[in-house]
N, C-alpha and C positions, 0 to 999 in steps of 0.2 A: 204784885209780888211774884206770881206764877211766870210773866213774863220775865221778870228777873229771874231765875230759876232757868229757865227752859236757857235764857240766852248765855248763862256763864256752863249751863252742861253743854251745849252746844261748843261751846268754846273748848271747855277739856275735851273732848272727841276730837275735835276738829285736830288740835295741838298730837294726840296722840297718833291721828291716824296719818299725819302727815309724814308716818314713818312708811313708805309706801312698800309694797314685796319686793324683792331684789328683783332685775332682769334676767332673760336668758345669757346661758353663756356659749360660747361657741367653740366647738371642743374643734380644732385645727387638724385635718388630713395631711400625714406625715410619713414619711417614705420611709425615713427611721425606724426599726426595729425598736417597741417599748416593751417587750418582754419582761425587760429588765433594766429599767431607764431606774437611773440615780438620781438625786436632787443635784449633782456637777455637771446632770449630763447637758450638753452643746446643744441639744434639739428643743431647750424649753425656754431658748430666746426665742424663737419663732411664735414662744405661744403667747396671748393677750390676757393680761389678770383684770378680774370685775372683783367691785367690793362685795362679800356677802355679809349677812348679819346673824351672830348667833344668839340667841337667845336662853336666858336660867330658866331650866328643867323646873318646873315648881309641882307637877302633877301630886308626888308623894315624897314627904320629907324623910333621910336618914334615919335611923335610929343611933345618932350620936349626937351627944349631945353639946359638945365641945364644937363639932362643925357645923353643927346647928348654930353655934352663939356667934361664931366668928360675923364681926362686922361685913364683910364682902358676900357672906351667905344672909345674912339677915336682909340686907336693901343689895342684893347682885344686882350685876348693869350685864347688859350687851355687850358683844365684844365683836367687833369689826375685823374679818381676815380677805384675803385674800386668794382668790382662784383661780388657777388657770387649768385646762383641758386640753387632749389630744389624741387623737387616735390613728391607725396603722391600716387598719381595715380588718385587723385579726383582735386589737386590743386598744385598748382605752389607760388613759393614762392622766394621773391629778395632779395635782403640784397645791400643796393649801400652805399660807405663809401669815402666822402671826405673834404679835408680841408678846412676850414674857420676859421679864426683867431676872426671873430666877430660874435656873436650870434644875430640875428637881428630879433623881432619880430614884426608883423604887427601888429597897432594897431586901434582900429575904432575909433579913435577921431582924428587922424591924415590924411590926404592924401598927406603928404609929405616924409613920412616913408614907407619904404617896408621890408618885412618879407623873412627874407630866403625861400626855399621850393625847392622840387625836386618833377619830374613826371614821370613817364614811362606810354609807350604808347604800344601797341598790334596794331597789323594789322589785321583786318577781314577775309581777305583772304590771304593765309601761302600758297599755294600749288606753285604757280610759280614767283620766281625771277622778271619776267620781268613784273606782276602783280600788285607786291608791291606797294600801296600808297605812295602818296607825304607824306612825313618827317615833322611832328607836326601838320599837320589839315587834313590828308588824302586827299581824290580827290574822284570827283564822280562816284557810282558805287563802288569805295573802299575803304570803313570805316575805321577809327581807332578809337580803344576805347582808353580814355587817363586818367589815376589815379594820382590825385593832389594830393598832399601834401604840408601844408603848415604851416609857425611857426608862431603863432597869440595867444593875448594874450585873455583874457576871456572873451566871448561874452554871453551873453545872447539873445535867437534865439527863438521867441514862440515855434516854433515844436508843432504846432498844437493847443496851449492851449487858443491863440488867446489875451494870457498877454500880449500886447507892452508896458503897463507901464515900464515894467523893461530890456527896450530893450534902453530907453533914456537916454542919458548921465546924466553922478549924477550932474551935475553944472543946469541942467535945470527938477532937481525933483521937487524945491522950498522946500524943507525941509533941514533941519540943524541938527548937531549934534546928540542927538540918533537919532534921526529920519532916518537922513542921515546913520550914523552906520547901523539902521537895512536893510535900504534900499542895502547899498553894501552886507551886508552880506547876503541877499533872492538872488541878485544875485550870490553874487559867488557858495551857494549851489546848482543853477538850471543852471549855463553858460556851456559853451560848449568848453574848448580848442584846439578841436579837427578840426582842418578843413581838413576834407578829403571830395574831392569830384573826380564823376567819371563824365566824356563828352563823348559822339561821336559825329564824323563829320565825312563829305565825303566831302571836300574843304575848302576855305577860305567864312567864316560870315557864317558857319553852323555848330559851335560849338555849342552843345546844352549839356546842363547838364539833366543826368539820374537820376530821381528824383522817378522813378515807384519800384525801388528795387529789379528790373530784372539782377541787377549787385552785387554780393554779396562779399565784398573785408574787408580787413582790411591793415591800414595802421597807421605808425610814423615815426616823425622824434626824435631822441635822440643828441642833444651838449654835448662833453667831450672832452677834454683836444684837442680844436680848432678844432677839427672833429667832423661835423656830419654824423649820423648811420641815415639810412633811410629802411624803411621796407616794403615790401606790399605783400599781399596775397591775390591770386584769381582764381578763379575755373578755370578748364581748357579748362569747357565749359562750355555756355550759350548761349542764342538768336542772340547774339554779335560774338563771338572767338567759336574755338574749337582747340586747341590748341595740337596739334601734331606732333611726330617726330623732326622737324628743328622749333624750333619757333623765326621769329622775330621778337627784341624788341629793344627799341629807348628809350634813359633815357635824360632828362633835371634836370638842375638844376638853381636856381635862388641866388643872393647874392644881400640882401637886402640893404648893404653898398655900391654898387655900381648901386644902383638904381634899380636893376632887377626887370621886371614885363611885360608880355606879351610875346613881340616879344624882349626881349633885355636878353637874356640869352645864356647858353652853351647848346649844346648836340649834340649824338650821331646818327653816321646812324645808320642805320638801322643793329642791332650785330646778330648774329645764334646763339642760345639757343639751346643744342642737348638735348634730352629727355634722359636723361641714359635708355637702356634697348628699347628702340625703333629705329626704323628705319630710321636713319638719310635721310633729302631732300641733295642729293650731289650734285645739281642744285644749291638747295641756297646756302649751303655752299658757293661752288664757286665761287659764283655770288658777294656775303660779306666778307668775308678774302681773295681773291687775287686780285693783281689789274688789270685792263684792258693793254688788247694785244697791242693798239694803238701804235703808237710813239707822244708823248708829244711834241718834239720839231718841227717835222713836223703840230701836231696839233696846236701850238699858231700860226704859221705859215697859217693854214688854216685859221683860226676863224680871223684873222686878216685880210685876203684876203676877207673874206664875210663880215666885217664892225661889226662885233658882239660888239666890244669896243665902237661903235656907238649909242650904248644904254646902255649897262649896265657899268657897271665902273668890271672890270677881275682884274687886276693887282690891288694893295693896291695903286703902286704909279699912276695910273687912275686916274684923278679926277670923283670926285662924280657926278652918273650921276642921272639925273630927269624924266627917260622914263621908265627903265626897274629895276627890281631887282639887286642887286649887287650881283655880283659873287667871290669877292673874296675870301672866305672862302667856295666855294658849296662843294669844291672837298671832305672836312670833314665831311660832314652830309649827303649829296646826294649821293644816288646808282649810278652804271655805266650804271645800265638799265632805271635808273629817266631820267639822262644827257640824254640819244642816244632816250629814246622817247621824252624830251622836244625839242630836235633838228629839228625832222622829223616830230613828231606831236605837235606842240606847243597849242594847243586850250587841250591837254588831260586834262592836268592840270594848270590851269591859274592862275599866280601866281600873288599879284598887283606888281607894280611897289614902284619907292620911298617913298613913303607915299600918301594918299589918297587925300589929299591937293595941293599936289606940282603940278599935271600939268594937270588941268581942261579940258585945249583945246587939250589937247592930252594921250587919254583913255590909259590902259593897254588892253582894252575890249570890242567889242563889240556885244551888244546883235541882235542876228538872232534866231526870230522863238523863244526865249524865253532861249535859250542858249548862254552862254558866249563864244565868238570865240576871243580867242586873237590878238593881233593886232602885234604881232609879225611875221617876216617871217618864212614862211614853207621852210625847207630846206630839205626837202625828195627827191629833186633832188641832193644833194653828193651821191658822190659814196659811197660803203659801208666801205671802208681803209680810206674815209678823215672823215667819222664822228666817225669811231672808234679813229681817232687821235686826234682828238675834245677833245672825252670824255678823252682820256689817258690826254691831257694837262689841263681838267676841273677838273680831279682828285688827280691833284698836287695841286692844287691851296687851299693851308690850313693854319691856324694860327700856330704860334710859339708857342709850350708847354710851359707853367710856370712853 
């Protein structure tokens, strides 16, 4: 019986892991000026797209409960886009292209409505693998800068001029007909469709929006025929990045028909960007397109011996748990080196638990000396073959492609 057992877990592992990490992509040296490259622009036939894979954010659920219920957050799948790269020698430049069948834009009289948008994120520090920041808010000590994009309809924004007359909704102008007419029309000539904005952070609640202009980017998104084209360009240094050699980058994207916003999206780990013409990091590489040495089915094997399902919910068929992050989809978005140091050192990077509501008397956290020390166990006592096996069975653990 045991050997049945052993050979049909071996079989789910094997099935799941056969989802293997995307490739390096090879961002093409370009003579073109992408200061300000457009998704029409003529310079991005030159460039090659690789598939990447994103995967459902599960660490911490909304506190809504409607987008919590909807079918496509309940069992979320993968979503396959498209990537291409290129750089100038000054700047770097993306191109990410994927499906949407509904064009969904945010709008500011609504808070029931969400707007498509996609983001990609930089890492501060590129030099070592085992470095690398935590996946969508960084960690302390390691920044990531992160470029929003998003589809919203026309806002009118003072930007300095200190007008809020025409930043209030036309139902509570108290004007009528021309009145009204001219008032929509001061707006539409002065609004702003464009919402791009850039954040850094080093953890969780230290997103902070860069607002000083220390970040010099351009970015779009483009809808056609149920694909959207998404664009952005950005130096390949500044105060933030310096961008060299191996660069990693982390793409998200949002579908405002299924409610997306915050924490309830797709995306990727953390992918290797090779710089054409420079000298690839073959650390990172390796570190992001192969998968870990471990053995997966001695690893669910371990993690189950240490009670790890005792808090977080691993499996999908788990029930949901109230203590710890969920792990079922980590193996898609999380490094092999995030997993093996959240293992040994769990305080590096403290991740919340289910939602920030759900379990008052019993923290994700506690504060020492003015530091967050997580409240999870320190397993720096496995040996080094069971936490490798850990991470090999943490790294199967991913959503079903659509």
């Amino acid at each position: 019986m045991n050997k049945v057992l052993t050979s049909l877990l071996s079989l789910g592992v094997a099935c799941t892991a056969a989802m293997a990490a995307d490739a390096a992509i090879t961002a093409l040296k370009v003579t073109d000026s992408l200061d300000a490259i457009k998704a029409d622009s003529a310079v991005w036939s030159k460039a090659k797209f690789s598939s990447v894979t994103l995967y459902p954010q599960t660490a911490i659920y909304m506190n809504d409960k409607k987008a919590n219920a909807l079918a496509e957050n309940v069992k979320p799948k993968a979503k396959k886009v498209d990537v291409a790269a290129l750089y100038d020698g000054k700047n770097i430049a993306l191109m990410v292209k994927w499906a949407d069948g509904t064009k969904d834009i945010q709008k500011g009289a609504t808070t029931t409505e969400y707007g498509d948008g996609f983001a990609v994120q930089f890492a501060g520090i590129t030099k070592l693998p085992e470095a690398l920041p935590y996946i969508g808010m960084g960690s302390a000590g390691r920044p990531v800068v992160v470029h929003l994009q998003k589809a919203t309809e026309k806002i009118y924004e003072p930007n300095g001029n200190k007008d809020v007359g025409l930043q209030i909704n036309r139902q509570q102008t108290g004007v009528f007909e021309k009145d009204l007419a001219e008032f929509d029309n001061k707006v539409a000539s002065l609004a702003n469709t464009d919402y791009e904005r850039v954040f850094v952070a080093e953890g969780y609640r230290s997103l902070t929006e860069i607002k000083d202009g220390s970040v010099k980017s351009s970015s779009e998104m483009v809808h056609a025929s149920n694909t959207w084209t998404g664009t952005l360009s950005r130096p390949l240094k500044d105060e933030y990045v310096n961008l060299t050699g191996t660069v990693p980058v982390s793409i998200a994207v949002w579908d405002g028909s299924k409610m997306n916003r915050n924490g309830i999206k797709n995306l990727s780990a953390w992918i290797a960007v090779n710089l054409d013409g420079q000298k690839p990091n073959a650390a990172m590489i390796a570190e992001l397109t192969t998968d870990p040495k471990g053995n997966a089915v001695k690893g669910k094997e371990v993690a189950a011996a240490n009670g790890c399902n005792g808090c977080h919910q691993i499996e999908t068929t788990d029930p949901t748990s109230f203590m710890a992050p969920s792990l079922r989809f980590v193996g898609g978005y999380s490094s092999a080196a995030y997993l093996r140091e959240s293992i040994v050192k769990p305080s590096a990077v403290v991740v919340p638990g289910y939602n920030r509501n759900a379990h008052s008397n019993t923290p994700w956290y506690n504060l020492e000396k003015g530091k967050r020390v997580s409240t999870m166990t320190d397993y720096s006592h496995l040996g080094k073959a069971e936490v490798d096996d850990i991470v090999a069975y943490l790294k199967t653990l991913k959503a079903e492609v659509e």
